[in-house]
C-alpha positions as CSV (number, residue, x, y, z in Angstrom):
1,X,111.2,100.9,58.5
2,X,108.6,99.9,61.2
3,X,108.5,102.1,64.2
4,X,109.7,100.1,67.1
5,X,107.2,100.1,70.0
6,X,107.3,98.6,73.7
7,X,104.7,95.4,74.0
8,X,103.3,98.0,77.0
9,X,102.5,100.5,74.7
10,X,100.7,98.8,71.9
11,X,97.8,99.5,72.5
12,X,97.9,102.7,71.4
13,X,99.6,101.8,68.1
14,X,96.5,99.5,66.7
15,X,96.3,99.2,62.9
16,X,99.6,100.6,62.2
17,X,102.6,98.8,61.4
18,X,105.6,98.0,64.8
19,X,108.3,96.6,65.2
20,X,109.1,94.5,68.5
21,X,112.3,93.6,70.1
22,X,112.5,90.9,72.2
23,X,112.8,87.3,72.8
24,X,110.6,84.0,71.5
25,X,109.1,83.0,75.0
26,X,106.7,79.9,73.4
27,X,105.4,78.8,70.6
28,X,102.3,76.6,68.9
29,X,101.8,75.7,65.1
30,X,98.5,75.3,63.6
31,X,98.9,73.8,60.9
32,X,99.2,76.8,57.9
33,X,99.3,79.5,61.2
34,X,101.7,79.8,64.2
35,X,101.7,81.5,66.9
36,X,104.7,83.1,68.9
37,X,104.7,84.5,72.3
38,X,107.5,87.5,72.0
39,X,108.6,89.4,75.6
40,X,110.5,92.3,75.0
41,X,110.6,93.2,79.1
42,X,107.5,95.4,79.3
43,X,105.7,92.2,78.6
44,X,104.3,90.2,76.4
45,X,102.3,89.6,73.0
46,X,101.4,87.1,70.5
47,X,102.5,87.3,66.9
48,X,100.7,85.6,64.4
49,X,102.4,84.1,61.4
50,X,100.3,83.3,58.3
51,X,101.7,81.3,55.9
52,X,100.2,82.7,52.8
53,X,101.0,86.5,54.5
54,X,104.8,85.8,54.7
55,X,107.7,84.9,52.5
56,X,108.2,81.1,53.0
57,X,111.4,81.3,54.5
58,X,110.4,83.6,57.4
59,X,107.4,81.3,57.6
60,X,110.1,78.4,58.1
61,X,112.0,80.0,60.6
62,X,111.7,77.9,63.7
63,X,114.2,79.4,66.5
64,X,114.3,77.5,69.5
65,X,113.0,79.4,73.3
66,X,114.6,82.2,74.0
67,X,115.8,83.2,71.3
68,X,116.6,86.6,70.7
69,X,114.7,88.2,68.0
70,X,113.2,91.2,65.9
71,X,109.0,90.8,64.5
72,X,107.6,93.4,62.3
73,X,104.1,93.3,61.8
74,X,100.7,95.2,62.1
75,X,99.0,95.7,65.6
76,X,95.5,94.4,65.9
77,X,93.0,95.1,69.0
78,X,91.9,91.2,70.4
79,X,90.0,91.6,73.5
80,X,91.1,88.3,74.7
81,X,95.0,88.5,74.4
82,X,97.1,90.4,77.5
83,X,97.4,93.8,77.0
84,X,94.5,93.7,74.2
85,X,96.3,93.6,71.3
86,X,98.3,91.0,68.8
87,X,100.4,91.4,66.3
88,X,100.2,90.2,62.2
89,X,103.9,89.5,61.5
90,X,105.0,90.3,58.2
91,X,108.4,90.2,59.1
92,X,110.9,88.2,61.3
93,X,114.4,88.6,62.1
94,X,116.5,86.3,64.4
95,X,119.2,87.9,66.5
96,X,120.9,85.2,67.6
97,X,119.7,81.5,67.8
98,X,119.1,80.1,71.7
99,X,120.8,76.4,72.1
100,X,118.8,73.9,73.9
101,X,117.1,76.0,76.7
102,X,118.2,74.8,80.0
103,X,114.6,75.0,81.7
104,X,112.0,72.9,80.3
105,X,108.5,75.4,79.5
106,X,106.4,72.6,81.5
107,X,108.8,73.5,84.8
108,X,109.1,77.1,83.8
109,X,105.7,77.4,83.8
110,X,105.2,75.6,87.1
111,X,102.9,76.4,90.1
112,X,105.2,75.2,92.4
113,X,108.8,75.5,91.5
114,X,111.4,73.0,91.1
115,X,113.6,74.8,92.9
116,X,116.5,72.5,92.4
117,X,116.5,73.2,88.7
118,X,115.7,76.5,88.6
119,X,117.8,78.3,91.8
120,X,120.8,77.5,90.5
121,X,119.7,78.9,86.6
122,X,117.9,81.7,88.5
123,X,119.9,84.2,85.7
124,X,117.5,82.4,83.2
125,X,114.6,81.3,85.9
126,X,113.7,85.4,85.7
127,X,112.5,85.5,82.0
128,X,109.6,83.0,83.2
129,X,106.1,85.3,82.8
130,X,105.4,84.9,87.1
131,X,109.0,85.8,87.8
132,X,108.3,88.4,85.3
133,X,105.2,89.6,86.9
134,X,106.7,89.3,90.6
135,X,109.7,91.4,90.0
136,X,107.7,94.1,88.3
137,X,105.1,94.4,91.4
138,X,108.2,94.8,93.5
139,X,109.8,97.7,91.1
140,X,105.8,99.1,92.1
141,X,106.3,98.8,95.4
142,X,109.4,100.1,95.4
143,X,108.7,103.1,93.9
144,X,105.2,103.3,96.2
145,X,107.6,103.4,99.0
146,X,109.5,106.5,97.8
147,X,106.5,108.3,96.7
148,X,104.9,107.8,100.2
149,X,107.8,109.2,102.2
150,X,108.8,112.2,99.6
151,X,105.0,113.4,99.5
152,X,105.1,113.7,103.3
153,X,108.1,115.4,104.2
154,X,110.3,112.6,104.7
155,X,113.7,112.4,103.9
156,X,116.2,110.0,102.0
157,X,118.8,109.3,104.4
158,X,122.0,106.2,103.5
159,X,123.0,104.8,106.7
160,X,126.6,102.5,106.3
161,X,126.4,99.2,105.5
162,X,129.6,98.4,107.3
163,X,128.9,98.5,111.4
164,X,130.7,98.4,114.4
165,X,127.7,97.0,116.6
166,X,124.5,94.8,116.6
167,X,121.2,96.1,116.6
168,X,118.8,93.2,116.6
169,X,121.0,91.2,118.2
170,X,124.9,89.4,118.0
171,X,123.6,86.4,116.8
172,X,122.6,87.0,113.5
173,X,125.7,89.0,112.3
174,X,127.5,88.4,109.4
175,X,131.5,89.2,110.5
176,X,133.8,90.6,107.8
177,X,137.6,92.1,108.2
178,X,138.0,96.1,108.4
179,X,141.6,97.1,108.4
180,X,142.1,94.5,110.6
181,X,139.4,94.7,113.2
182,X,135.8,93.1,113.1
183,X,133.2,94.8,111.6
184,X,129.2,93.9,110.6
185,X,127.1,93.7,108.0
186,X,124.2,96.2,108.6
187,X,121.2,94.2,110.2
188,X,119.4,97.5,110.2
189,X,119.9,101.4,109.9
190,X,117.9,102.3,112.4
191,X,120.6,103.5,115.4
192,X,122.2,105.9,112.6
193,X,118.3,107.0,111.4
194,X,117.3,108.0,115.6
195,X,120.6,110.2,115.0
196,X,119.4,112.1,111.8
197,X,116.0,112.3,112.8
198,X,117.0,114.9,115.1
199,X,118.7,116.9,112.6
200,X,116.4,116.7,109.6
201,X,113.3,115.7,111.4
202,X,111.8,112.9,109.7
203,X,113.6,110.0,108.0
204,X,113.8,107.1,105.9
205,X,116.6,104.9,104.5
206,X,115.9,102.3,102.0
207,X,118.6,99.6,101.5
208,X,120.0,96.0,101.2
209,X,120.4,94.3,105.0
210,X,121.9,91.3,106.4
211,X,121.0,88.7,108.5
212,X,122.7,85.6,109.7
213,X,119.7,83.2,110.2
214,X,120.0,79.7,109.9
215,X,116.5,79.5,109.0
216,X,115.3,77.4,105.8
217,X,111.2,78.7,106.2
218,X,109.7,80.3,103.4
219,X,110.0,83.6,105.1
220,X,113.5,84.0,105.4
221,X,116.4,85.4,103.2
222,X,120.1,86.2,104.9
223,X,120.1,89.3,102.3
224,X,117.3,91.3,102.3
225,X,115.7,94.9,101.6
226,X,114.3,97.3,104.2
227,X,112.5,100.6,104.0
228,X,112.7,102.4,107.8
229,X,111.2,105.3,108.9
230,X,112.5,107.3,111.8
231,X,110.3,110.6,112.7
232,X,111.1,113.0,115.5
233,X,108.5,113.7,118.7
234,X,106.8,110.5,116.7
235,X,105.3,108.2,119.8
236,X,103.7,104.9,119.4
237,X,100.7,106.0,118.0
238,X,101.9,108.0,115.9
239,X,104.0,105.7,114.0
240,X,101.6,103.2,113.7
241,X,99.0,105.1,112.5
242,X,101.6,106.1,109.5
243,X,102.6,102.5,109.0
244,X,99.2,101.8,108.6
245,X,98.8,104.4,106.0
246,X,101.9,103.4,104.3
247,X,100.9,99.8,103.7
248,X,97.3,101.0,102.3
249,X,98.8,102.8,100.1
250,X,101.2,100.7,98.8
251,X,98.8,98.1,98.1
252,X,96.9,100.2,96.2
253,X,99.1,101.7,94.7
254,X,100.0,97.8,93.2
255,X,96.1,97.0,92.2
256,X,95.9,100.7,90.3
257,X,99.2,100.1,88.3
258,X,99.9,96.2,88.1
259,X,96.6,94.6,87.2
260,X,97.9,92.0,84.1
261,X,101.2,91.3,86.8
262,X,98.3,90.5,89.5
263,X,96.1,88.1,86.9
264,X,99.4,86.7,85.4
265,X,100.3,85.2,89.5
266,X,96.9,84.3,89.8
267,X,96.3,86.5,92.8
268,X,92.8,87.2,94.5
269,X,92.4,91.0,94.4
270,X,89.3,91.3,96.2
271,X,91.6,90.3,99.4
272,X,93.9,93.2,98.4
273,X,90.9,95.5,97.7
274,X,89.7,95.1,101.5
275,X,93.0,96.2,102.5
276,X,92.0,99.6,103.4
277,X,91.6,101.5,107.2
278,X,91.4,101.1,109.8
279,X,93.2,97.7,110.4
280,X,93.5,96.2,113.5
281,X,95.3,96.4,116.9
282,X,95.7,93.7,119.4
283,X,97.9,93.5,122.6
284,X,100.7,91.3,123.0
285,X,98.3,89.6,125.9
286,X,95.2,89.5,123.8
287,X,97.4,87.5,121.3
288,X,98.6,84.9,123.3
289,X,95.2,84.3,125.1
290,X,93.6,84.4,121.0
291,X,96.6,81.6,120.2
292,X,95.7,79.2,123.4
293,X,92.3,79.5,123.1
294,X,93.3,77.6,119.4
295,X,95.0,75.6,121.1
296,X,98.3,76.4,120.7
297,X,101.2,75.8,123.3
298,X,102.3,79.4,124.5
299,X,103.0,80.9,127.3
300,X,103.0,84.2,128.2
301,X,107.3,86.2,128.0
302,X,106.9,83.7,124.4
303,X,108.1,85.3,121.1
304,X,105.8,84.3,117.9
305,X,107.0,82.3,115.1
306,X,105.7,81.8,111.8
307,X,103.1,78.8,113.1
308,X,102.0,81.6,115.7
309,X,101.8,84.4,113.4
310,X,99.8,82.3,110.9
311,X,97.4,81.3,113.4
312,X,96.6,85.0,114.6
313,X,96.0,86.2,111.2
314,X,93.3,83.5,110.4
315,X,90.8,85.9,112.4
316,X,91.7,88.6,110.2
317,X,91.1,89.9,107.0
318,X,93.6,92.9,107.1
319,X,96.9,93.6,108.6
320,X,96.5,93.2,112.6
321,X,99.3,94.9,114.9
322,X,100.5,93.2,118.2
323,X,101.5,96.1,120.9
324,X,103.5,96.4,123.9
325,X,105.3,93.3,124.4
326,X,107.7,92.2,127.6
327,X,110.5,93.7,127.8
328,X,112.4,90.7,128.1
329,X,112.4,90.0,124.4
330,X,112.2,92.8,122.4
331,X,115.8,94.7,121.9
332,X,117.0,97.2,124.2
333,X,116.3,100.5,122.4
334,X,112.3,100.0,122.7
335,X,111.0,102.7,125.2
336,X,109.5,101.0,128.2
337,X,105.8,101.8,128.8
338,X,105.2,103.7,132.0
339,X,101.8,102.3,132.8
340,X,103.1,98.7,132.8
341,X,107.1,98.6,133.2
342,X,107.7,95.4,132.4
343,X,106.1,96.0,128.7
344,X,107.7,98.0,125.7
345,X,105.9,100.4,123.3
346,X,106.1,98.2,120.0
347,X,104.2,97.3,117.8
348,X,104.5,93.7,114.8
349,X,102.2,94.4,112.0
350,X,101.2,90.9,110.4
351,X,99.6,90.4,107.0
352,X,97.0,88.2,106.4
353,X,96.6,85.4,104.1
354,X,99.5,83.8,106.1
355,X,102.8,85.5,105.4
356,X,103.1,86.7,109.0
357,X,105.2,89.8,109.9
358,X,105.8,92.7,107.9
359,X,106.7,95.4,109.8
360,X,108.2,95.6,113.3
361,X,108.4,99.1,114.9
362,X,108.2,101.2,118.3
363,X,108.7,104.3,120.0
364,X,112.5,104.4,121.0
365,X,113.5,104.7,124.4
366,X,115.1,108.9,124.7
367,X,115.7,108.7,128.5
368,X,120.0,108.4,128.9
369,X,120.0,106.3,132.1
370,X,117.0,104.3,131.2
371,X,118.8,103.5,127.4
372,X,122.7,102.7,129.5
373,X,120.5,100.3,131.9
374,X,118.9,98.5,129.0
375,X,122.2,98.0,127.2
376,X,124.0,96.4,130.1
377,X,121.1,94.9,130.7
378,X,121.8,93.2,127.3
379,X,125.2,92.5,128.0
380,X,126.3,95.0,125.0
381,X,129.7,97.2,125.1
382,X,128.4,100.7,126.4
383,X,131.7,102.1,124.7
384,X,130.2,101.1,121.2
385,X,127.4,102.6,121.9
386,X,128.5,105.8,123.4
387,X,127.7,108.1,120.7
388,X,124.2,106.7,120.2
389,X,124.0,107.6,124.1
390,X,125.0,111.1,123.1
391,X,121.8,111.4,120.9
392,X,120.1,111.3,124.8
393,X,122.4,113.7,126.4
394,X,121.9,116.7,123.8
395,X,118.3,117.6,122.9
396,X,117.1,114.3,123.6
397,X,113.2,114.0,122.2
398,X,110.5,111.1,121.6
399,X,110.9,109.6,118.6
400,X,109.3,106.0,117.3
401,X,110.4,104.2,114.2
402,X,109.8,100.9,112.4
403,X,111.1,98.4,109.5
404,X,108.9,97.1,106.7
405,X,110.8,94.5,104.6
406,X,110.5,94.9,101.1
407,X,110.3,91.0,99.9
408,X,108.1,89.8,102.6
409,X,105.7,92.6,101.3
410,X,106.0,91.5,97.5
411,X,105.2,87.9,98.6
412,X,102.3,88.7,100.2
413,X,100.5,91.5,97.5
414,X,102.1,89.2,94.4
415,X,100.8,85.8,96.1
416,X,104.6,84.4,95.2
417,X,105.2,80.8,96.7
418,X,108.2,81.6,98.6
419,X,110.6,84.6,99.6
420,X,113.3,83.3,96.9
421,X,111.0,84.7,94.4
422,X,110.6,88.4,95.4
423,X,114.6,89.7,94.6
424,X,116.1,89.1,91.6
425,X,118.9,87.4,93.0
426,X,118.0,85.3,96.5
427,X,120.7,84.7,99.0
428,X,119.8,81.6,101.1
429,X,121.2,79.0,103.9
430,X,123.8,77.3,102.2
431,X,122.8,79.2,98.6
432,X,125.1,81.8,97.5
433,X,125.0,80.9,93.3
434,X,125.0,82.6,91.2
């Protein structure tokens, strides 16, 4: 029998004699030829079927899509086809035989998604090739992310899902029952990531987190994933200079590794190639005088939304970082700056090309009076909070962090059309199925 081989590593198998596993993604007939596109999940190849090569009845075999099936044939080198390589199918074997495939090929194949078929057969909407190619730039990036962190000391830390408190605000929390008291799903492990930063130095926790936005933009999921950082004696400076770093290298980490996932979305890689240091840094003030001198309606104490944030980024061609804004809306744990009290040191990184905010970081206030002030301040329970308190009462030290969510990331280096794309399984306003 036929070795079997992965479609990713064909290449290195030409002239000799495979077989694939997989499933029938599309099909065309010639006349005395046909041609079969076959996935098999490291991507995908074309068979060709010769009438006079074949017996007749595997010649006859006509499975509908998505069918599940075995080829056998000989790999030949085309330097036209994906990957460089297609198959001569001697042999065909159907698994089991699709019924009428739910998603028509001309929507499947769609530039801009019916989402009203396809989110509620999302199960099946991941076989397209683009959903394909998205969700295997993310696995990139997710493994980017790890290799970034471990090769520079950082490490993995699992803060709890389950929460007594907000962090980003007691808005956006999603409520659930805990031995009959309230608890929260996590908006963020950062509180429980300042703790073990001062036991194990520097930090990172990579995770699923939730937040209750009743937001329909393109932007925004209400289950999302979250890489953050938290590095002792870290200050604002510091952590932006590694979040710049981290983002570099996860983008090119993506160009090196998923080139045919990158031509398969159609995406412009010489935007991604420029993505390189040094980026750019703006203050919050330069920002707002840059949006109202495009004649935008903001006013300075203004938080940017997505029309904002698009409107910056048109002046640049590589992230650009927003620092130290008011006070007044940024959450109570950002350190205030001591040359200008009524600022915070933060920092919002924004990609270009329009997706808007990526990251969202600062250097955390370490000062016990100046943290209780803060949280009254916010009108939060200081008894929830006492043990975060603690973490300034016993060897308190500077220490900056930030958040980088994963999907808005894949959106942007994939070019996906919306957020709903970039995890396998989206959780939307008023979309929970499946």
């Amino acid at each position: 029998m036929p070795q079997h081989v992965y479609i990713q590593d064909l290449k290195n198998h030409v002239g000799e004699e495979v077989e694939i596993r997989g499933w029938l993604y599309n099909k065309r007939s010639s006349g005395k030829i046909k041609f079969l596109i076959i996935r098999d999940g490291t991507g995908f190849v074309q068979s060709v079927v010769v009438k006079s090569e074949v017996p007749e009845e595997v010649f006859e075999m006509d499975p509908p899509y998505e069918s599940s099936v075995i080829v056998r044939g000989i790999v030949r080198a085309d330097r036209r086809a994906p990957g460089g390589v297609e198959i001569t199918v001697k042999d065909m074997e159907i698994v089991q035989e699709a019924g009428e495939y739910p998603i028509p090929a001309k929507v499947r194949e769609s530039n801009i998604p019916d989402v009203d078929v396809l989110l509620p057969r999302r199960h099946l909407w991941v076989r397209a090739r683009k959903q394909w190619a998205i969700l295997r730039i993310r696995d990139e990036i997710e493994k980017a992310i790890v290799d970034f962190f471990y090769d520079r000391g950082f490490t993995r830390a699992d803060p709890p899902i389950l929460t007594p408190a907000s962090v980003e605000g007691t808005t956006t929390l999603f409520e659930t029952d805990y031995f009959g008291k309230p608890a929260y799903l996590s908006q963020s492990g950062q509180l429980y990531l300042e703790a073990l930063a001062m036991s194990l130095g520097k930090v990172y926790s990579f995770g699923p987190t939730f937040r209750a936005e009743r937001s329909k933009t393109r932007r925004h999921l209400a289950e999302f994933w979250m890489v953050e950082p938290e590095a002792a004696y870290f200050r604002l400076e510091d952590i932006v200079d590694l979040a710049e770093e981290f983002v570099e290298y996860i983008v090119q980490r993506v160009l090196e590794r998923r080139p045919l996932e990158l031509e398969i979305m159609g995406r412009d890689v010489k935007k991604l190639e420029r993505i390189r240091r040094p980026f750019y840094r703006i203050t919050y003030e330069e920002a707002i005088e840059r949006l109202k001198k495009k004649g935008m309606n903001v006013e300075y104490g203004d938080d940017f939304g997505a029309d904002e944030e698009k409107t910056l980024v048109e002046d640049f061609d590589k992230p650009v970082s927003i620092m130290f804004y008011p006070k007044e809306i940024k959450p109570f744990y950002m350190k205030i700056d001591q040359e200008d009290p009524t600022k915070v040191r933060n920092f919002d990184m924004l990609a270009p090309e329009g997706i808007g905010e990526i990251i969202g970081g600062s250097e955390r206030e370490d000062d016990y009076d100046k943290l209780l002030q803060r949280i009254r301040e916010a009108n939060l329970p200081v008894d929830v909070y006492e043990w975060y308190l603690d973490l300034r009462k016993y060897g308190s030290v500077p220490h900056s962090g930030f958040g980088l969510g994963v999907e808005r990331t894949v959106m942007w280096i994939s070019g996906a059309s919306h957020i709903r794309e970039t995890i396998p399984f989206p959780r939307l306003l008023e979309k929970i199925y499946p």
